[in-house]
VOBA-1610 file (N, C-alpha, C; in pm, whole numbers, padded with zeros to 5 digits, always signed):
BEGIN
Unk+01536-10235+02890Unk+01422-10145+02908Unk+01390-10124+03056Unk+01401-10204+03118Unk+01333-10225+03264Unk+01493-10132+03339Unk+01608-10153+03325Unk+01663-10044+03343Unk+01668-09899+03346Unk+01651-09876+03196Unk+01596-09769+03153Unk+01473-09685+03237Unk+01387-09764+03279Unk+01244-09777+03358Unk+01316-09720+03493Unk+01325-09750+03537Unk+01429-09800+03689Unk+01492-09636+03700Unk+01552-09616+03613Unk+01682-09476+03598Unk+01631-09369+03575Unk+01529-09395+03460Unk+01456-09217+03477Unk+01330-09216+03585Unk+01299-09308+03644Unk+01200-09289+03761Unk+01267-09214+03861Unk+01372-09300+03923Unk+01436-09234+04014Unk+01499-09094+04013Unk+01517-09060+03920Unk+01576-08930+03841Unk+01474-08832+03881Unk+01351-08887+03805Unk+01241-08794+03845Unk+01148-08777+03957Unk+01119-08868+04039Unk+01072-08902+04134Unk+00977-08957+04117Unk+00929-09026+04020Unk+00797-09094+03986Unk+00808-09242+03994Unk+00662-09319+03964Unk+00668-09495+03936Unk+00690-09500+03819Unk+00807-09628+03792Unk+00807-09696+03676Unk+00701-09651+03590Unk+00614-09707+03619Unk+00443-09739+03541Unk+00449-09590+03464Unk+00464-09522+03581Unk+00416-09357+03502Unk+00552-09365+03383Unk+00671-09360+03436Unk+00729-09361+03285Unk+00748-09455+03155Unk+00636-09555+03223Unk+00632-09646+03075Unk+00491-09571+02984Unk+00443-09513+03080Unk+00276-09476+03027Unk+00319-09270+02936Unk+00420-09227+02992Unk+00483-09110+02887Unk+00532-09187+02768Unk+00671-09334+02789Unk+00727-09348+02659Unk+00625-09393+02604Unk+00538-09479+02602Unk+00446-09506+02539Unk+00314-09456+02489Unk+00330-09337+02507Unk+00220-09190+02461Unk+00061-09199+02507Unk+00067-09290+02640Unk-00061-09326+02708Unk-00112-09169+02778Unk-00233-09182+02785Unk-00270-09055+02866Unk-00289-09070+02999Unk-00354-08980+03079Unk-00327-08941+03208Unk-00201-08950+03336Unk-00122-08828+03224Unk-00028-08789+03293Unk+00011-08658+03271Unk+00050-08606+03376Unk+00034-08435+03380Unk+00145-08410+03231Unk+00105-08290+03186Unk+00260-08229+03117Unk+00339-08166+03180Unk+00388-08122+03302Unk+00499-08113+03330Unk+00592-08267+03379Unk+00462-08366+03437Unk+00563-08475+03460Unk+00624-08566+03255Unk+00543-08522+03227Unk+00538-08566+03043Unk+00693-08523+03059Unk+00710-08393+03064Unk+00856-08310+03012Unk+00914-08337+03058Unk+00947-08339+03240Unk+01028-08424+03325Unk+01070-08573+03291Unk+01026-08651+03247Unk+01056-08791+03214Unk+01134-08786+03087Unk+01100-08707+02981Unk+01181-08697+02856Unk+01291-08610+02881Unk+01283-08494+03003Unk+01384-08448+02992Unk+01512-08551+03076Unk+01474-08631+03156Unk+01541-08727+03220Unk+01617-08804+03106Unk+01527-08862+03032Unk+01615-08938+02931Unk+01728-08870+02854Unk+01707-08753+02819Unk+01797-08680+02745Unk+01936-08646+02846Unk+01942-08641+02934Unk+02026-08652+03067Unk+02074-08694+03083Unk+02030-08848+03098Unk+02086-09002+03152Unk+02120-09031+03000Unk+02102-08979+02896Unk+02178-09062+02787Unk+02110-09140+02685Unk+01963-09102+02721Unk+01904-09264+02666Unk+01803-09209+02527Unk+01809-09298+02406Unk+01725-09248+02297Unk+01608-09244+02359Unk+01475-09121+02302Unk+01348-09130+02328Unk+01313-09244+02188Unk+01196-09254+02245Unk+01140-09336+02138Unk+01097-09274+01998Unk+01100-09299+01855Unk+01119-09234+01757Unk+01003-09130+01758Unk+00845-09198+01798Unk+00745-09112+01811Unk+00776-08973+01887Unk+00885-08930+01947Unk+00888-08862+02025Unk+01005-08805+02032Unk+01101-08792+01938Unk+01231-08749+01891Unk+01194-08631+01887Unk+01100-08535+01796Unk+01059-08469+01736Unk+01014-08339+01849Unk+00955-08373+01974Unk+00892-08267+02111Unk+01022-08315+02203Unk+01102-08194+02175Unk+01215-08139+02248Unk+01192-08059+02320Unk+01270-08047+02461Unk+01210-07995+02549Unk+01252-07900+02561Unk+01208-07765+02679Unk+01314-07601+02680Unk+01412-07640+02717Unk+01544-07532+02675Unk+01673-07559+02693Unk+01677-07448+02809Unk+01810-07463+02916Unk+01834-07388+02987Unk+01977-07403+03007Unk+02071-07247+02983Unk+02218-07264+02981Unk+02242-07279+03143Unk+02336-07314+03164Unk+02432-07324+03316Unk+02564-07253+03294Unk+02606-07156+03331Unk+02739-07137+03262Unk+02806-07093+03357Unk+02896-07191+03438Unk+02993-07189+03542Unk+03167-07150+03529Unk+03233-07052+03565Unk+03364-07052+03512Unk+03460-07112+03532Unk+03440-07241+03596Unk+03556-07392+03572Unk+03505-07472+03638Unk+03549-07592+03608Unk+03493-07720+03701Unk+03647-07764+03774Unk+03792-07686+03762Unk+03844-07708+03844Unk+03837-07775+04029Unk+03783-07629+04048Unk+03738-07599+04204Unk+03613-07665+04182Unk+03601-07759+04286Unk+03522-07891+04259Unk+03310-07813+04349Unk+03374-07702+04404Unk+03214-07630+04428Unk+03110-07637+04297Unk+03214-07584+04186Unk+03092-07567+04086Unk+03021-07699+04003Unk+03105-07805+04008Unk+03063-07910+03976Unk+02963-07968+04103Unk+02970-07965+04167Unk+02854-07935+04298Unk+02735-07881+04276Unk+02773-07706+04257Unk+02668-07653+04152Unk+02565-07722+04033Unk+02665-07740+03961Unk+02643-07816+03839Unk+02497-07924+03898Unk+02552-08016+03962Unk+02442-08186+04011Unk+02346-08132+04020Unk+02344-07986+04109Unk+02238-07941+04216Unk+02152-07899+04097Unk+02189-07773+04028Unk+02126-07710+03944Unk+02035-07817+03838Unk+02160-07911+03783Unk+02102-07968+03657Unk+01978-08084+03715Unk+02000-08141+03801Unk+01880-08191+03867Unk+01754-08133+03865Unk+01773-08030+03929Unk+01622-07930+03972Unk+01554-07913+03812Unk+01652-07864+03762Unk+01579-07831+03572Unk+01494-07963+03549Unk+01576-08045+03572Unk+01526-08178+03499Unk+01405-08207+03538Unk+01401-08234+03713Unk+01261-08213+03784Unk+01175-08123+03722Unk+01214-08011+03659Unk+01080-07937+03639Unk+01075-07941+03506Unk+01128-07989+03407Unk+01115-08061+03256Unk+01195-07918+03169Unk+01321-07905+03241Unk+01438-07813+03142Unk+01519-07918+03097Unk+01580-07894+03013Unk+01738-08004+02965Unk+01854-07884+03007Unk+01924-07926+03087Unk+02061-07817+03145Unk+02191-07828+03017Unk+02196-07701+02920Unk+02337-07704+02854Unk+02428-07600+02952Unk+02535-07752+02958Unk+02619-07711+03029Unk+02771-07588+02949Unk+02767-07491+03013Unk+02878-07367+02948Unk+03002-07397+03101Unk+03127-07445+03034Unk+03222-07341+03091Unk+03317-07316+03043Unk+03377-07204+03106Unk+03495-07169+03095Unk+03613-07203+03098Unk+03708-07215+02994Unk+03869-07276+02976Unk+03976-07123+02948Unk+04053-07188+02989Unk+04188-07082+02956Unk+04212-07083+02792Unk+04189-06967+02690Unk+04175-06975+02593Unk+04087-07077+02476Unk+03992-07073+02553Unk+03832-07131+02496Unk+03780-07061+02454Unk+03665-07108+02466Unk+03505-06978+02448Unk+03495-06916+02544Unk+03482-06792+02570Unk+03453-06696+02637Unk+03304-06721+02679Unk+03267-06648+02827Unk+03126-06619+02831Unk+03035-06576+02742Unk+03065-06447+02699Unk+03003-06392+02586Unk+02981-06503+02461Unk+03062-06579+02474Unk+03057-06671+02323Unk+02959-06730+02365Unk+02961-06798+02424Unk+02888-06893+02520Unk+02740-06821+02491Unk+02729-06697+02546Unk+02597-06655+02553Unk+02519-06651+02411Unk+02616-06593+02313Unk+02595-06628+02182Unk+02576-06773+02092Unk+02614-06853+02186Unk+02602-07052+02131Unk+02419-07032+02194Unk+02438-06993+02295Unk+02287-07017+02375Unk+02124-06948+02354Unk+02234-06836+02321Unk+02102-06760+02247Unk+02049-06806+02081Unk+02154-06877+02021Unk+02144-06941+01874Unk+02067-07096+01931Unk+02073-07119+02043Unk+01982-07240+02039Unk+01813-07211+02137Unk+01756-07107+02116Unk+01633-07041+02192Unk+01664-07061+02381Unk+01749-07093+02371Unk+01714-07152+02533Unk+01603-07036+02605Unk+01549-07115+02692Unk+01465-07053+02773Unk+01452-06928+02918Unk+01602-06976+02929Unk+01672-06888+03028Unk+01877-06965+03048Unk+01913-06861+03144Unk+02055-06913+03180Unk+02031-06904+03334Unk+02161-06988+03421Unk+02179-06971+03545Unk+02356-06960+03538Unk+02383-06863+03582Unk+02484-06847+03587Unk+02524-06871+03753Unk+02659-06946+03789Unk+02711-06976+03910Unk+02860-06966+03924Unk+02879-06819+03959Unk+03021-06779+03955Unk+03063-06695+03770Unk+03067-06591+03775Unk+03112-06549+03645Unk+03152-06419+03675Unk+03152-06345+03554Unk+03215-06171+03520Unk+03137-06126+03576Unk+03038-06127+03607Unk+02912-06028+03672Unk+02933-06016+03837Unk+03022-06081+03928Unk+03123-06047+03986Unk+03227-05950+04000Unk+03255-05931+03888Unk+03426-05881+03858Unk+03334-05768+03832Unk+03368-05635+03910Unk+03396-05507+03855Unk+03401-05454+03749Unk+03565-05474+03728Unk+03634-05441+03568Unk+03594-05464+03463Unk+03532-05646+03504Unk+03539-05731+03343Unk+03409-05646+03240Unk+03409-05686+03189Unk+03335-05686+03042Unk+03194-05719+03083Unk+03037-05656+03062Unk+02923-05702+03130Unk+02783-05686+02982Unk+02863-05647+02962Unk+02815-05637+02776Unk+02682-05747+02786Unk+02729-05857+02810Unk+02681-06002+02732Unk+02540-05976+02827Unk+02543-05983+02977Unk+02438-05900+03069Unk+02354-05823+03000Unk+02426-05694+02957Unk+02309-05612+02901Unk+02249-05670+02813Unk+02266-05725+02708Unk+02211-05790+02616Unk+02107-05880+02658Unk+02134-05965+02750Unk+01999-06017+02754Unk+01929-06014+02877Unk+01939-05890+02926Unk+01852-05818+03023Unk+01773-05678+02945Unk+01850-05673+02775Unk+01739-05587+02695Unk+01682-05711+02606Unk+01695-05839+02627Unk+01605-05924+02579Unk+01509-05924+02666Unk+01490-05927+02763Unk+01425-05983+02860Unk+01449-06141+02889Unk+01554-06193+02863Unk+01599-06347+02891Unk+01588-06380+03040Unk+01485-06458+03076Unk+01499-06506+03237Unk+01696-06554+03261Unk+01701-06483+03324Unk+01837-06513+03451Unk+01854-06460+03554Unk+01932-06593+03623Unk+01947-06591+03788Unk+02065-06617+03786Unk+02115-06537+03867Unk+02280-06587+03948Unk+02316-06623+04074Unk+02410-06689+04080Unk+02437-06695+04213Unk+02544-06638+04238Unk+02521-06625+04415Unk+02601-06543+04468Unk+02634-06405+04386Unk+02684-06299+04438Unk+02693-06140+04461Unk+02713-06148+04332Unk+02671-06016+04317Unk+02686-05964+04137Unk+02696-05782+04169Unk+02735-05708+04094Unk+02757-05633+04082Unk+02622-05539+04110Unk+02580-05432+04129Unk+02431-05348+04121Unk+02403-05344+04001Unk+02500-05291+03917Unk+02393-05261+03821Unk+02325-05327+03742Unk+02364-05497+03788Unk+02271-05599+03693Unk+02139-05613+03761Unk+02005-05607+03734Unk+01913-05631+03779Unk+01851-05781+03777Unk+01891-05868+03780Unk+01885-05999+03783Unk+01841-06057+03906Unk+01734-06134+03939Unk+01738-06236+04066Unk+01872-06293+04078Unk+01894-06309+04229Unk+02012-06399+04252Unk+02024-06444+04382Unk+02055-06603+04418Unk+02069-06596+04555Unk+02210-06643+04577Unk+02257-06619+04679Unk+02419-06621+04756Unk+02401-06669+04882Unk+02530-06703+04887Unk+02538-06780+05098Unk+02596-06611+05084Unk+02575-06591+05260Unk+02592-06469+05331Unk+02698-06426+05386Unk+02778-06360+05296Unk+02959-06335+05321Unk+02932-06263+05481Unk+02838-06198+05496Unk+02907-06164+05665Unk+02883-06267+05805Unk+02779-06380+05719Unk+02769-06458+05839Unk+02895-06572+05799Unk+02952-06560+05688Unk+03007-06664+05724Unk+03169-06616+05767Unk+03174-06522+05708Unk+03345-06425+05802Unk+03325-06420+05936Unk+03172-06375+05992Unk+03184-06380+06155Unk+03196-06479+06195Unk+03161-06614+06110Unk+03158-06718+06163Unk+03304-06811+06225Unk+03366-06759+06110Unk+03539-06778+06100Unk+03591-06737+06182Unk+03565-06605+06178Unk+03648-06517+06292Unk+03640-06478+06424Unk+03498-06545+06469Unk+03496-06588+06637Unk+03514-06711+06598Unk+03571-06822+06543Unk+03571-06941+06536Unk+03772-06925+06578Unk+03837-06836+06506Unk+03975-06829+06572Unk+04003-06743+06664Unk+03913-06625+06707Unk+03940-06566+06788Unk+03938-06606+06913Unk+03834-06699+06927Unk+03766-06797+07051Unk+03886-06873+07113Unk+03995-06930+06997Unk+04117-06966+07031Unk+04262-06906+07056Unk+04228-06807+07047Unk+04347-06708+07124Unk+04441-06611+06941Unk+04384-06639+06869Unk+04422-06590+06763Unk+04445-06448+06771Unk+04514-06349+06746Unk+04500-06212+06700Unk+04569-06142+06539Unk+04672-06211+06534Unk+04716-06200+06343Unk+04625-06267+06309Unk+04544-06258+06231Unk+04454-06330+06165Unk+04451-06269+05981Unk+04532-06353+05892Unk+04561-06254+05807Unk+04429-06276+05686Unk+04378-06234+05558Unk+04270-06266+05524Unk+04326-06266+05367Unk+04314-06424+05327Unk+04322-06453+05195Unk+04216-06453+05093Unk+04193-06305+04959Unk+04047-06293+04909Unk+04132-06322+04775Unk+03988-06308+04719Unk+03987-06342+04582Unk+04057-06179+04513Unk+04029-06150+04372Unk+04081-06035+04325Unk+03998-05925+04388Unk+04065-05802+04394Unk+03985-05669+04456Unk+03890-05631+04399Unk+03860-05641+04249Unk+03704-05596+04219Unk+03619-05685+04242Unk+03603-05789+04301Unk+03574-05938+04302Unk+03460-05931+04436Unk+03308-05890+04386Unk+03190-05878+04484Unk+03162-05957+04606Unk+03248-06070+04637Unk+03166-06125+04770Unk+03328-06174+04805Unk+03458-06118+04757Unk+03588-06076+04825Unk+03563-05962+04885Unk+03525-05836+04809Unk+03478-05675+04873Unk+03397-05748+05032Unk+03285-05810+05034Unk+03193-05829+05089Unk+03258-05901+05247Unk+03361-06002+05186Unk+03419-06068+05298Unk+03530-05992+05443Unk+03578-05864+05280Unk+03662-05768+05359Unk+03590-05680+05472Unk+03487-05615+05403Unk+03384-05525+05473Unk+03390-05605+05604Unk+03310-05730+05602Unk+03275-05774+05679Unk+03361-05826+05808Unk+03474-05803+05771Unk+03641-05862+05870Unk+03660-05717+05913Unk+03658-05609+05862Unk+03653-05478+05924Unk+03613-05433+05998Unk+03471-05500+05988Unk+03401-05424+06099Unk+03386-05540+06182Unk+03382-05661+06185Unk+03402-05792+06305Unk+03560-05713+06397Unk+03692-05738+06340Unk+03822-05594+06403Unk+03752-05508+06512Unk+03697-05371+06406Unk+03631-05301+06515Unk+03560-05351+06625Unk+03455-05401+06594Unk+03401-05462+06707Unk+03471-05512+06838Unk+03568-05568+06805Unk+03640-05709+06876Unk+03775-05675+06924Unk+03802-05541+06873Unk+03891-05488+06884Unk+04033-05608+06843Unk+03998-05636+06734Unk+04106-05693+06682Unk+04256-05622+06546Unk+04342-05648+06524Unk+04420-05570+06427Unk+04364-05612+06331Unk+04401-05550+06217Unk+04328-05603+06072Unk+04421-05490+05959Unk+04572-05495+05968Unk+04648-05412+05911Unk+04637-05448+05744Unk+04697-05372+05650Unk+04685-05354+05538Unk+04778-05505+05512Unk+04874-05508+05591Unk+04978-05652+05558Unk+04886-05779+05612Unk+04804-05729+05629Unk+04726-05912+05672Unk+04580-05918+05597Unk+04572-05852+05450Unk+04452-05857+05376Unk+04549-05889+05246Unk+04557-05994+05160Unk+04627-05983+05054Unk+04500-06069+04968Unk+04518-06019+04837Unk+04459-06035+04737Unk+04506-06122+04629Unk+04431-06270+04577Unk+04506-06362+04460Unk+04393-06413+04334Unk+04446-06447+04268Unk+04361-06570+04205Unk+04318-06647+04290Unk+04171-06704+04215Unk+04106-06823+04257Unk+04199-07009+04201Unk+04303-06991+04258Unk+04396-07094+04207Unk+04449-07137+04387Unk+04492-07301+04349Unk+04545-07285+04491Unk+04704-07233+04452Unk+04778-07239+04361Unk+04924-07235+04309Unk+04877-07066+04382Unk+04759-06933+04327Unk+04784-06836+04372Unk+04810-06796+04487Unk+04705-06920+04572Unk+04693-06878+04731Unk+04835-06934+04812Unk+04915-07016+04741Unk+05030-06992+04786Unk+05117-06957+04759Unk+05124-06838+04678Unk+05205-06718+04694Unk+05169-06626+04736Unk+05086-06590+04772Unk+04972-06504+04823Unk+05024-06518+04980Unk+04989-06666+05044Unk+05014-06672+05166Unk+05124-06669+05231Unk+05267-06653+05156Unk+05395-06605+05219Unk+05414-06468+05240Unk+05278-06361+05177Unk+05299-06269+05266Unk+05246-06257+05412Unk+05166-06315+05412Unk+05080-06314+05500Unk+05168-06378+05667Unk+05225-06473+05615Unk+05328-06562+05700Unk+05408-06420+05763Unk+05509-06352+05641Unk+05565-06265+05666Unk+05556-06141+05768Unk+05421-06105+05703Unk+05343-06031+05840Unk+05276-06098+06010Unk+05367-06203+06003Unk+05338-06228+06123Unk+05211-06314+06162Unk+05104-06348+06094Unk+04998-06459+06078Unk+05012-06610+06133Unk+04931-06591+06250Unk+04890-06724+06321Unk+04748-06795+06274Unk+04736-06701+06166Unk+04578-06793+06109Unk+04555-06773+05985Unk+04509-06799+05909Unk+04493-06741+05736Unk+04308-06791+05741Unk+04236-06669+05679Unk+04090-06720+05652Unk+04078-06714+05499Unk+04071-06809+05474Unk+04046-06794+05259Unk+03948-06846+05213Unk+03951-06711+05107Unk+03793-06718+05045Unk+03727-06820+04935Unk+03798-06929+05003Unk+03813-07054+04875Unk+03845-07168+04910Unk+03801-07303+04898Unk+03888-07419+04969Unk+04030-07407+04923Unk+04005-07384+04772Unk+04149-07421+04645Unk+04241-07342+04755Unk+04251-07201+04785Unk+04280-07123+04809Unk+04340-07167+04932Unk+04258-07240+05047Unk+04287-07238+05170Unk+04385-07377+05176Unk+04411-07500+05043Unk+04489-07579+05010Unk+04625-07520+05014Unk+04605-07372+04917Unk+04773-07349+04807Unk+04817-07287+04994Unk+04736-07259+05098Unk+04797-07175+05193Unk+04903-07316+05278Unk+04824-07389+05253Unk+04864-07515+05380Unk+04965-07575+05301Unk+05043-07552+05196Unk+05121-07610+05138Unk+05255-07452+05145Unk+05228-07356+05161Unk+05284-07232+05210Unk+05354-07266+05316Unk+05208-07281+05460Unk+05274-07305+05590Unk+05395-07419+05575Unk+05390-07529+05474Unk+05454-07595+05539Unk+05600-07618+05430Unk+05595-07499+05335Unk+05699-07492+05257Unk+05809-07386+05363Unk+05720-07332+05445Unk+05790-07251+05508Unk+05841-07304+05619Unk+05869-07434+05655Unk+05885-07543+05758Unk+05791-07525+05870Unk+05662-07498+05877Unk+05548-07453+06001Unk+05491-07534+05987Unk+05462-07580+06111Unk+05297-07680+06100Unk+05168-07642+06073Unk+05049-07684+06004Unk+04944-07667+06039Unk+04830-07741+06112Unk+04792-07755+06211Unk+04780-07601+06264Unk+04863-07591+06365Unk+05001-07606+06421Unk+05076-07623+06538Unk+05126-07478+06521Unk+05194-07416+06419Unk+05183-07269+06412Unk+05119-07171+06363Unk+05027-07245+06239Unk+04911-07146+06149Unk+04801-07251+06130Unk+04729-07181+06181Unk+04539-07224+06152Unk+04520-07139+05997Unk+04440-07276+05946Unk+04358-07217+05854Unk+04245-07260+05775Unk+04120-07164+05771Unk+03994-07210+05735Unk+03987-07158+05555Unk+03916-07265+05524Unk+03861-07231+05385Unk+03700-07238+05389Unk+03691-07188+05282Unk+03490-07128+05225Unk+03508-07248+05105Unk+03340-07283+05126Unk+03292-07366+05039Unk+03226-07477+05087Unk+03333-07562+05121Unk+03345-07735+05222Unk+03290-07812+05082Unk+03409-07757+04958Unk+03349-07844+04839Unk+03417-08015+04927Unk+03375-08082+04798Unk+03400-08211+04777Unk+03545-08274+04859Unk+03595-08371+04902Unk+03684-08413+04935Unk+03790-08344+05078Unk+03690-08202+05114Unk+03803-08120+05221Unk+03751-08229+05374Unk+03707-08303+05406Unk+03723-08404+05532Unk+03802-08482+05509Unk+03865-08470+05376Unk+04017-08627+05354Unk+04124-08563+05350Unk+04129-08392+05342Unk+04265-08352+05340Unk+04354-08355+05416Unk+04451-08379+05436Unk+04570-08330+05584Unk+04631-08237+05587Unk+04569-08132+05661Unk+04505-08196+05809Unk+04336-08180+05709Unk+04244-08256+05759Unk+04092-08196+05712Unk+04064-08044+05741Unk+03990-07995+05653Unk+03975-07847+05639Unk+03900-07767+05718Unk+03928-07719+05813Unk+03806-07664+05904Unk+03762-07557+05776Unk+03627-07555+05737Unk+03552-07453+05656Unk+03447-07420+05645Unk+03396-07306+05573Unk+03245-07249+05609Unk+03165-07311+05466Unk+03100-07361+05522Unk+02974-07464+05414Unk+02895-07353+05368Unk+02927-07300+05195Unk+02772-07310+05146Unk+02673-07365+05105Unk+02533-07360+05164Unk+02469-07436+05113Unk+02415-07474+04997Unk+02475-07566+04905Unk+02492-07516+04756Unk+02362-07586+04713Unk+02292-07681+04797Unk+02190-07782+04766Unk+02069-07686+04785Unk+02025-07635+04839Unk+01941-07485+04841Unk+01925-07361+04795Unk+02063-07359+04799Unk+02087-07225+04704Unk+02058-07245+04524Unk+02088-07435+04479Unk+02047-07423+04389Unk+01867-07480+04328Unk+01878-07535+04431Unk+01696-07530+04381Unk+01628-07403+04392Unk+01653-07286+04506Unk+01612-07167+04461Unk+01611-07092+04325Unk+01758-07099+04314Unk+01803-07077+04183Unk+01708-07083+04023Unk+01717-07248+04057Unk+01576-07342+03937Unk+01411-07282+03946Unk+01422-07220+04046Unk+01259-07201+04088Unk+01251-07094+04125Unk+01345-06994+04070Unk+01312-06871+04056Unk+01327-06869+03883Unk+01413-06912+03822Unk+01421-06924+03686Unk+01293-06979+03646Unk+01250-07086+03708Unk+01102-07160+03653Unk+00997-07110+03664Unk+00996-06989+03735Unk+00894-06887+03759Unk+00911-06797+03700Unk+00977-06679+03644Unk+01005-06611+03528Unk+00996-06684+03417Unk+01061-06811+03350Unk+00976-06875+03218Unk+00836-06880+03239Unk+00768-06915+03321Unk+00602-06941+03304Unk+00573-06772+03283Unk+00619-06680+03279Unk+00591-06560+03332Unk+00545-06486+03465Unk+00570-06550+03536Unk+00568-06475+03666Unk+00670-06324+03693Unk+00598-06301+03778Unk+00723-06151+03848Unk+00794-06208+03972Unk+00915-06215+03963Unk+00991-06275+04100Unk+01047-06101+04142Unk+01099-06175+04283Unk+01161-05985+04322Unk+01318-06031+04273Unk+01347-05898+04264Unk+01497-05882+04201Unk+01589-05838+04354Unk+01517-05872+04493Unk+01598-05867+04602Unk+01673-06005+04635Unk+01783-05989+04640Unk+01904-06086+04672Unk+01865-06177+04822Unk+01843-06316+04755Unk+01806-06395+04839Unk+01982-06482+04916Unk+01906-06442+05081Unk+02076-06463+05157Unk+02059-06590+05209Unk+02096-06718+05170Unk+02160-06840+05285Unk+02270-06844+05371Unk+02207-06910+05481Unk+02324-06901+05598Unk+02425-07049+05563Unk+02529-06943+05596Unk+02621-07083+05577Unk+02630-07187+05690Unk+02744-07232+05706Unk+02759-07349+05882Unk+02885-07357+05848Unk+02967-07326+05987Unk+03096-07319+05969Unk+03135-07477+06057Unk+03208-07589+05933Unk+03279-07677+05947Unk+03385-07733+06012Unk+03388-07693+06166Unk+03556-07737+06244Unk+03581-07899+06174Unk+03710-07834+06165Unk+03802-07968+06147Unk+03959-07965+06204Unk+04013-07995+06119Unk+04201-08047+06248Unk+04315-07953+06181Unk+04276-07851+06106Unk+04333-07750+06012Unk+04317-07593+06119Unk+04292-07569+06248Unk+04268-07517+06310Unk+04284-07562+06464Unk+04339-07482+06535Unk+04355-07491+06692Unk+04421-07382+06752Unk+04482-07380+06870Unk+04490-07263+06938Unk+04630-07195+06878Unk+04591-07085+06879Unk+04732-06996+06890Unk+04816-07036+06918Unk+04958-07009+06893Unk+05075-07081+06938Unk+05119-06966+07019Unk+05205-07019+07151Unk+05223-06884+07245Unk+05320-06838+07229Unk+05358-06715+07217Unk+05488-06615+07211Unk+05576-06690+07231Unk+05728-06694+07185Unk+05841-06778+07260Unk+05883-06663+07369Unk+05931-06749+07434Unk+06011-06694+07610Unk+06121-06605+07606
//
């Protein structure tokens, strides 16, 4: 018990005392910290007490499209935390290669009342895909927030790190070192904050008067296996730097450079987006642009937690700045041979 005590305090930010005085149905204690403490237990794993089986708390979907790429499980901590703090239980949705679909998903979630969804990374991105499941519960009126870029015509709150601060950030980060091929590894072409990264390398070029030819923009899956096939064109065209819109991505490249017998970075620099989990242990470590995923997702929670109470939030796209990460995956240009 005194464990138990110990685990959902800290969880929630409260004293022991206060969560012996919820399990034990004592009064003077707020109801949102009431919901927070039970929703903790349901979290951490632990039976409520039988008196209290019965006051289940709001549900709120998360529905991320893989826990591969270790950002969204990042996502995931950030998000499902904040709910908990404010007395949601987080059902977790994702996506598998011949699973449940989003749409299914939205249909599991809407069969259990949830209170709202947060979506982090999905179709509402993609152009092309299918947005159906969107309309539907934006003619519910279902509180949801997304992160990062979404398409216009969804009217949804959403906040994103800031694809042009973090491309400029990259790209005086190699230019500064004598770089001029600088080739640019994105996600797929209908793919909203790939569009966003391109824009934004276009007009940094102009500016800077740098090249930015059609052979040094190539387009892959969010896989690293894609980004290195992806990145032997890029090699091909002559590329002393690769910027990718992905750690996974900026991995499958550094396994490119060096299938192609090149060093990195002794002949190709290259930065990845994200600075998920584990890129300071890679070799070489990943020079990359940090989103701030720990902010971006308590916004997230507390814009969702404000539409359930009924509030009006604005439906203008909230921008975080990223911080671009040097590490040993980057250095100077290599000079012309003689």
């Amino acid at each position: 018990m005194s464990r138990r005590l110990a685990d959902v305090a800290a969880k929630v930010g409260v004293s022991e005392a206060t969560v012996s005085r919820v399990l034990n149905g004592k009064p003077g204690v707020s109801q949102a910290t009431r919901d927070s403490v039970l929703t903790a237990l349901d979290v951490l794993g632990y039976e409520r007490p039988t008196k209290l089986r019965g006051d289940r708390n709001r549900l709120v979907g998360l529905v991320l499209p893989e826990l591969a790429n270790p950002i969204f499980p990042a996502f995931a901590e950030v998000v499902g935390g904040a709910l908990a703090q404010q007395g949601f239980t987080p059902v977790l949705c994702t996506r598998t290669a011949g699973g449940i679909s989003e749409a299914e998903y939205i249909d599991l979630l809407l069969g259990q009342q949830v209170s709202g969804v947060i979506f982090a990374g999905g179709f509402y991105a993609e152009r092309e895909a299918d947005h159906g499941h969107y309309e539907r519960l934006e003619a519910l009126n279902l509180p949801v927030v997304l992160i990062n870029a979404s398409i216009e015509s969804l009217d949804f709150p959403h906040v994103s790190c800031d694809d042009l601060i973090a491309t400029n950030q990259a790209l005086e980060h190699l230019v500064s070192m004598g770089h001029e091929r600088i080739g640019l590894l994105l996600g797929p072409e209908d793919h909203v904050p790939s569009e966003r990264k391109l824009e934004a390398a276009r007009a940094f070029a102009r500016r800077h008067g740098v090249q930015l030819p059609g052979s040094l923009v190539v387009h892959s899956q969010y896989s690293l296996e894609s980004g290195q096939a992806a990145t032997n064109r890029l090699l091909d065209a002559g590329a002393t730097a690769v910027l990718c819109a992905s750690d996974p991505l900026a991995l499958g490249a550094i396994r490119a450079v060096r299938r192609a017998g090149l060093d990195v970075p002794g002949d190709v620099s290259v930065v990845g987006y994200d600075d998920s989990a584990l890129m300071n242990s890679t070799d070489p470590a990943l020079t990359t642009v940090r989103q701030p995923i720990d902010a971006m997702g308590r916004a997230a929670v507390d814009l969702l937690a404000s539409m359930i109470a009924g509030a009006e939030v604005s439906r203008d796209e909230l921008l975080f700045e990223p911080e671009l990460v040097v590490r040993r995956s980057t250095a100077a240009a290599p000079r012309p041979a003689a």
